[in-house]
N, C-alpha and C positions, 0 to 999 in steps of 0.2 A: 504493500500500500504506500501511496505517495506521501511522503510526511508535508503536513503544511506548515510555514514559514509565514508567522507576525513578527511586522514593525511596529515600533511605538506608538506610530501614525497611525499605522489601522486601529490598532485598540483604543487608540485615544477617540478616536470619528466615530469607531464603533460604539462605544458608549454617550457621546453627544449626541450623534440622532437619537439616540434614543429619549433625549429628552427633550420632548415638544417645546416646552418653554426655552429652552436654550437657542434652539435652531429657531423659533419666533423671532427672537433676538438678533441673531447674524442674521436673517434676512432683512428688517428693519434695519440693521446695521450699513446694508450693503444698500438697500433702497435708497438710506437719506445720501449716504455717499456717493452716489452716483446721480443724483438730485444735484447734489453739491457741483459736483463737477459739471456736470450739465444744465448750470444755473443761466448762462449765457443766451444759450441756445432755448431754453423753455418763457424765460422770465419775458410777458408782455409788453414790460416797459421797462424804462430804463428805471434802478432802482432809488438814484435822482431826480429823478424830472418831476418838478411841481405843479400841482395844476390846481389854486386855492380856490377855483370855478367849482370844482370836484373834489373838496374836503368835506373826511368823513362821512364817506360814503356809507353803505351797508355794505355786503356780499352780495354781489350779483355774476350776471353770465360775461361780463365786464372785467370785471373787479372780483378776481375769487375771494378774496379773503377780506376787499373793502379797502377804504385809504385813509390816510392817517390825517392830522391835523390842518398838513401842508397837498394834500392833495394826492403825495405819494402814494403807489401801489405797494399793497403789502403784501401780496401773493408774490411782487418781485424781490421785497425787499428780505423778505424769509429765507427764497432762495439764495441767494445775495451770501444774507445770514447765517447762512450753515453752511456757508465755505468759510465765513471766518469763525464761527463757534469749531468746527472739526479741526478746522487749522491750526485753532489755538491749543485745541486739547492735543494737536496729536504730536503738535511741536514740543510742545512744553513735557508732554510723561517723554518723547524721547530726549530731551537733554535729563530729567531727573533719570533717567532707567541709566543711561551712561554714567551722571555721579555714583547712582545708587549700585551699580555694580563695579565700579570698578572698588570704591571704598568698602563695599562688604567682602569682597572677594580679595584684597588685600588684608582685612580683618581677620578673614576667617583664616588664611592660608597663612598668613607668616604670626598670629598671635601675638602674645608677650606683651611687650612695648606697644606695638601700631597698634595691636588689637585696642589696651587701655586706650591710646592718644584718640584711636576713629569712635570709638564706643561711647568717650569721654565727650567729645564735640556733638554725636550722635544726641547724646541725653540732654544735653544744651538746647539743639535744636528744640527736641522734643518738651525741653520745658517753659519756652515761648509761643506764646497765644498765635497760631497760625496767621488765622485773619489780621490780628492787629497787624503783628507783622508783615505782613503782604502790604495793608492799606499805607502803613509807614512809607514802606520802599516805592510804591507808586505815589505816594504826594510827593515825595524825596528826586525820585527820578522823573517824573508827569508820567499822565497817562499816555499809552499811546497801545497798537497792536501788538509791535515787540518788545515791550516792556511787562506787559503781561505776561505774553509766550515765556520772555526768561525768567522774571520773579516766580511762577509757579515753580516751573522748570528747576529754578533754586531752592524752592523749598520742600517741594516734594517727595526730596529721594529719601528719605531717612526710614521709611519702613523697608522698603526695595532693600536697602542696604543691610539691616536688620536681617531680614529673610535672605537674603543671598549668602552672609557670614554663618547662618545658620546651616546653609545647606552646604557650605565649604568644610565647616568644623566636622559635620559627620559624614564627608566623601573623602577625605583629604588624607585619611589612615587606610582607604581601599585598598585592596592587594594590587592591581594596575596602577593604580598610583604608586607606590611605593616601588614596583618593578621599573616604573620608568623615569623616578629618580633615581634606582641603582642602574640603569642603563647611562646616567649622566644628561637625560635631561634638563635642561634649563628649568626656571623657575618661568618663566612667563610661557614656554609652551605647557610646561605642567597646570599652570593656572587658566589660561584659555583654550588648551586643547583638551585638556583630560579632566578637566575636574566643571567649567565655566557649562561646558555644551552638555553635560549629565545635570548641571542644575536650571536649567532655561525652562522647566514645563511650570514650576512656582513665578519664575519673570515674568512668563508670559501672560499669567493669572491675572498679576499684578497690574501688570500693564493694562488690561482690558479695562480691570475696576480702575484705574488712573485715568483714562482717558474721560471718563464718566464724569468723573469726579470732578477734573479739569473743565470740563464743557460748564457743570454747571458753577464753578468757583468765578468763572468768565464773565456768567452772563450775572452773577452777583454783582462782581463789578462793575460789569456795562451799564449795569440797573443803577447803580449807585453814582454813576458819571466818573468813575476811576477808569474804566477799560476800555473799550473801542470807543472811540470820538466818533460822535458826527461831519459829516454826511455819511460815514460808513456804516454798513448797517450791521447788526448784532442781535441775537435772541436778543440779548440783555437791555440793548437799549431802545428797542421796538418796545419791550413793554415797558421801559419806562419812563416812554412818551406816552405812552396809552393811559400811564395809571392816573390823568387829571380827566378825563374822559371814561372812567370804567363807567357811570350811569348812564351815556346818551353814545357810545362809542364801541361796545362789549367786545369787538374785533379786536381793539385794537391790544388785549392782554390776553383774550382767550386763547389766538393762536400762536405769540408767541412764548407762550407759557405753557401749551400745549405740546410745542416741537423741544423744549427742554427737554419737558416729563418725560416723553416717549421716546426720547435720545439715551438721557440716563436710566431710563429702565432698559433698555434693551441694552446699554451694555452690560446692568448690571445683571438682567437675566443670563446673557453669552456669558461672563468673567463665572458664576453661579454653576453653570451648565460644563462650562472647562475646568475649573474647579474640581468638583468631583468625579471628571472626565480622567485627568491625571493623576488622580488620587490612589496609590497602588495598594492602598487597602481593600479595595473595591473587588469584590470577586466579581468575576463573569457569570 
């Protein structure tokens, strides 16, 4: 009889379809993304152009989503909006995923000293008010698109790093590891080849629930007048031009407060679903 041969991949897919809510998830995932990208091509109007003939509108066969104070289309400006809400999140967890790995995985594999010095600045971070600190460094720095992308991006990585040092402490005494420092491997192949690519199914975890997290950290800010500036358009600051208008305007915070929610649920259904996807406690 032929013996059959699984990769990680299979088993890892193999148990994601299986769960409905997960795979709901990366579909919505992949829809708004490619919404995003094809923002140009779909969007009616321009996601500038004023028309104050044509403020606040309702939703019509016109106008899907209605127009805002200035006359602007909101079904363009949405689209518009989820190329820079995706962009922000997806720029900002990859500069944190880059800190957070490479300082966990220097933590975890050389110990001692670095482990104390990274572990030490680690618990620093971790015992400063996020938010505050975020709002600081954006009054500090102004608001703008890439200033968000990096202050997230900087403050982010300290769980990442956390869990990567954890998965270095307990791979880093494996018997392949250990062979291929008695072979005279380097340290930096032993740490990106043999030990980095056996801890990537928890990163990758991570990263899904960051990207989530990020979108909606974004559009807090955008809401609040720290994060994307106007004329550009943002979940965040579509609804909060809407919110002196929620009684005679209800567009203009339903929907984008609605492409948040449905953003960060879905990824945090997918991160939920790969989670216990990679989880090798899980029997078949």
């Amino acid at each position: 009889m032929r013996k059959k041969n699984f990769s990680i991949g299979s088993v890892v897919w193999g148990r994601l379809k299986k769960n409905k809510l997960a795979l709901l998830g990366a579909w919505i995932v992949l829809l708004l993304s490619l919404l995003a990208l094809a923002a140009p091509l779909l969007a009616p109007c321009s996601p500038f152009e004023q028309d104050i003939g044509n403020r606040l509108l309702s939703p019509s066969s016109r106008h899907y989503c209605g127009t805002d104070e200035l006359g602007r289309d909101i079904f363009s400006r949405m689209l518009y909006g989820a190329r820079v809400s995706l962009s922000v999140g997806f720029i900002a967890v990859f500069i944190s995923t880059i800190i957070g790995i490479l300082l966990g995985a220097l933590a975890g594999y050389f110990g001692g000293g670095v482990d104390n010095l990274i572990m030490r600045f680690v618990d620093i971070m971790l015992s400063i008010p996020t938010l505050f600190f975020i709002l600081m460094l954006i009054v500090f720095l102004g608001p703008s698109i890439f200033n968000v992308m990096l202050i997230i991006g900087l403050t982010g990585w300290t769980d990442l790093a956390r869990l990567v040092r954890a998965e270095f402490l307990s791979l880093k005494n494996r018997e392949y590891v250990l062979s291929a420092r008695v072979a005279g491997a380097s340290n930096n192949r032993i740490i990106f080849h043999h030990i980095l690519r056996n801890a990537l199914s928890p990163v990758f975890v991570s990263v899904i629930f960051g990207v989530g997290g990020a979108i909606l950290l974004e559009s807090g800010l955008s809401f609040l007048g720290l994060g994307v500036q106007p004329p550009d358009a943002s979940w965040g600051n579509i609804l909060s031009s809407g919110k002196d208008y929620i009684e005679k305007a209800w567009w203009l915070t339903v929907f984008p407060g609605l492409a948040i929610f449905v953003t960060v649920m879905s990824y945090n259904l997918l991160g939920e679903g790969l989670r216990d996807a990679v989880d090798p406690r899980l029997v078949e």
